[in-house]
Every structure is written in C-alpha cells, then in structure tokens.
C-alpha positions in Angstrom: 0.0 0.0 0.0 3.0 2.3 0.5 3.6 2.3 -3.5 -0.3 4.1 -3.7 0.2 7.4 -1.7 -2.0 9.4 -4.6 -4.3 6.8 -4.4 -7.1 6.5 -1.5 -7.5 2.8 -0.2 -10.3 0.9 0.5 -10.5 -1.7 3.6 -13.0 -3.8 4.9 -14.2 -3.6 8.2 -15.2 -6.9 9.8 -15.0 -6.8 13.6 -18.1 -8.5 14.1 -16.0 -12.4 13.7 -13.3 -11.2 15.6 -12.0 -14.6 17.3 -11.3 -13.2 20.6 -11.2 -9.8 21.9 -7.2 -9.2 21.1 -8.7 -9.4 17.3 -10.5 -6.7 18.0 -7.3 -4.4 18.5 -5.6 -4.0 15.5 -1.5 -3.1 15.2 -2.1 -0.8 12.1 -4.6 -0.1 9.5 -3.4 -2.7 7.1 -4.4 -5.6 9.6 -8.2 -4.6 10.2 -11.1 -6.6 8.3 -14.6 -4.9 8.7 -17.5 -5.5 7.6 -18.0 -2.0 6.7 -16.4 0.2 4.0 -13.9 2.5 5.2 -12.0 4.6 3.1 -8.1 5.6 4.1 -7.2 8.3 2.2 -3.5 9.0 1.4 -1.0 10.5 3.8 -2.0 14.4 3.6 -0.9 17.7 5.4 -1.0 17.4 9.0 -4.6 17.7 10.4 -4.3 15.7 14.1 -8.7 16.2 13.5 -8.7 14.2 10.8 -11.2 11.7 12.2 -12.6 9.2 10.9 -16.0 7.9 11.9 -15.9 4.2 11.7 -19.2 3.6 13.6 -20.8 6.7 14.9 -20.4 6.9 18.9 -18.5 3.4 19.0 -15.1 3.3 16.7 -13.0 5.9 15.1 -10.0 6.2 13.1 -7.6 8.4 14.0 -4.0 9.7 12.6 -0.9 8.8 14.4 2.1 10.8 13.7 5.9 10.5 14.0 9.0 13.2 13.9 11.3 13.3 11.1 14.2 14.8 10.6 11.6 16.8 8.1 9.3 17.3 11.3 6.3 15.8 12.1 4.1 13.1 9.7 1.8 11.1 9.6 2.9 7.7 10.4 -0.2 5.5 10.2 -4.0 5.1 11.3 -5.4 3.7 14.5 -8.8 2.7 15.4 -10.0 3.8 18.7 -12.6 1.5 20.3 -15.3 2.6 22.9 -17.0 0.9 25.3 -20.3 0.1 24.1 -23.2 -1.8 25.5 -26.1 -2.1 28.4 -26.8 -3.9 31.3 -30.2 -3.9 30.8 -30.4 -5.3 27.7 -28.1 -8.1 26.1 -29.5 -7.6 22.9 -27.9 -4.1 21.9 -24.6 -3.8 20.3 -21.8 -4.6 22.9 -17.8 -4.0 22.5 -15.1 -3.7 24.4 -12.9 -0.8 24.7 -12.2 3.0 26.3 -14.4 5.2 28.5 -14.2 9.0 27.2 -12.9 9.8 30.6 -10.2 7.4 30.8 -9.1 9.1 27.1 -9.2 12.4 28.9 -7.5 11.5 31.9 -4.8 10.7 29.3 -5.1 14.0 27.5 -4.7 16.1 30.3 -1.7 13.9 31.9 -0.7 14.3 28.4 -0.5 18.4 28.1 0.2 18.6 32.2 3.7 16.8 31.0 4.3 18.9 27.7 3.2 22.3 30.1 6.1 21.6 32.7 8.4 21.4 29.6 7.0 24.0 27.2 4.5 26.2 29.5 2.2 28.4 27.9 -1.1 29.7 29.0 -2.9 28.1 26.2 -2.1 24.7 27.4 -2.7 25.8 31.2 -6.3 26.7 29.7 -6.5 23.2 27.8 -5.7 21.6 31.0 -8.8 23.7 32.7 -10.9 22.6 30.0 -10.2 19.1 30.4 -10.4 19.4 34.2 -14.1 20.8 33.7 -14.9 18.3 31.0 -14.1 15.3 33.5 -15.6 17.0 36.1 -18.8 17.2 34.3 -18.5 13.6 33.2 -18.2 12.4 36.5 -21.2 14.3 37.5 -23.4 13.0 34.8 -22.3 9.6 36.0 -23.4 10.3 39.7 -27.2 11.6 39.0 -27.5 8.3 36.2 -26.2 5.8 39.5 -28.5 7.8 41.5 -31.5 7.2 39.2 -30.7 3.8 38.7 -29.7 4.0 35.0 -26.2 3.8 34.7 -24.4 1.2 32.4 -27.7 1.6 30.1 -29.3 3.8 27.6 -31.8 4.5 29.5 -32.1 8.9 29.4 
C-alpha cells in the first residue's frame, strides 16, 4: 500500500467475527477486516482532526504521527474503540474498549507533561478545560447511579 500514496484505499471492516477480543485491537490499519467500508485516504498535510467515523459513537479512526528529521508526519492510522453496550439489555450492540474519561484522563496527563516542559497559558487553559470536561462527566455519572440508569441507555 505504500507504493499508492495518490491513491485513496479501500478496507473492509469486519469486527463482528473477531476470534477473541485481542482481534478486536488492531496493530495498524493494514491488519483490520470490517465489515463495513472504510475509506483511508493517502497520507495528507498534518490535520491531528482528521477523524474518521468508523461507527458513529463506537469506533474511530484516528492519525498517528511520527517526527522526522523533516518534522512531524503522519505515520499510520489507528482505530479507537469505545466501550459500548447495556446492562439492561443483552441484545444491543456490545464492544469492548475506552471510556471517554479514561481518554481524557490521558489527555490532560498528556499536556500537564508537555506544560512543565513547554509552559504556555494556552495549554494551562486546555488543562482547565479538560479538568471541567471530567468534572462534568463524573457528574453526569453520579445523577444516572442515583437514578438507577447507569451502564444503560436509559435517558
């Protein structure tokens, strides 16, 4: 696939026959099979936003980069997996993977680390924002415990 990089790819997304849950955690792009069409376009100018919506609220594909002696590029794709499923019903699509907070957590560890090495004020307010956003989250998942609908989809 590296002799293609004017090209955009096609792969098929297949995560549904996974064997075991370790299928379900690919090393790159190039070793996922989906049932789903996914479309990789070539390696383009630097855009960490460039995400790609796999299955909307559940898996996404993300750029991962690497520095050159040229600077940064993009190295590869991953897929991000979230958790998905509910308690109260077996029957709705279930998959292992990350809670938005613990991806957040990681973030703002993340630019707490690049801060004491680089500070700036815009990454002290990133942290803030980060700090609020989990804050909130763990909120939200006190009133649904309280209400007795956590762990469904339940409003």
């Amino acid at each position: 696939m590296a002799d293609q990089p004017q090209q955009a790819r096609i792969k098929e997304i297949n995560w549904f026959e996974a064997q075991s849950d370790i299928d379900l955690w690919p090393k790159n792009m190039d070793e996922i099979s989906f049932k789903k069409q996914y479309l990789v376009m070539p390696t383009n100018p630097i855009n960490p936003k460039d995400i790609r919506i796999i299955e909307k609220g559940a898996t996404y594909g993300i750029p991962r980069f690497k520095v050159t002696d040229e600077g940064l590029v993009k190295a590869s794709d991953e897929i991000i997996f979230f958790c998905k499923g509910s308690k109260a019903d077996p029957t709705i699509f279930r998959q292992p993977g990350f809670i938005t907070e613990s991806l957040l957590e990681v973030c703002r560890l993340q630019l707490e680390a690049v801060n004491q090495d680089v500070p700036s004020e815009h990454t002290t307010a990133a942290i803030a924002h980060l700090r609020a956003a989990l804050d909130a989250l763990e909120a939200r998942q006190k009133d649904r415990v309280d209400r007795g609908v956590a762990q469904t989809y339940k409003p």
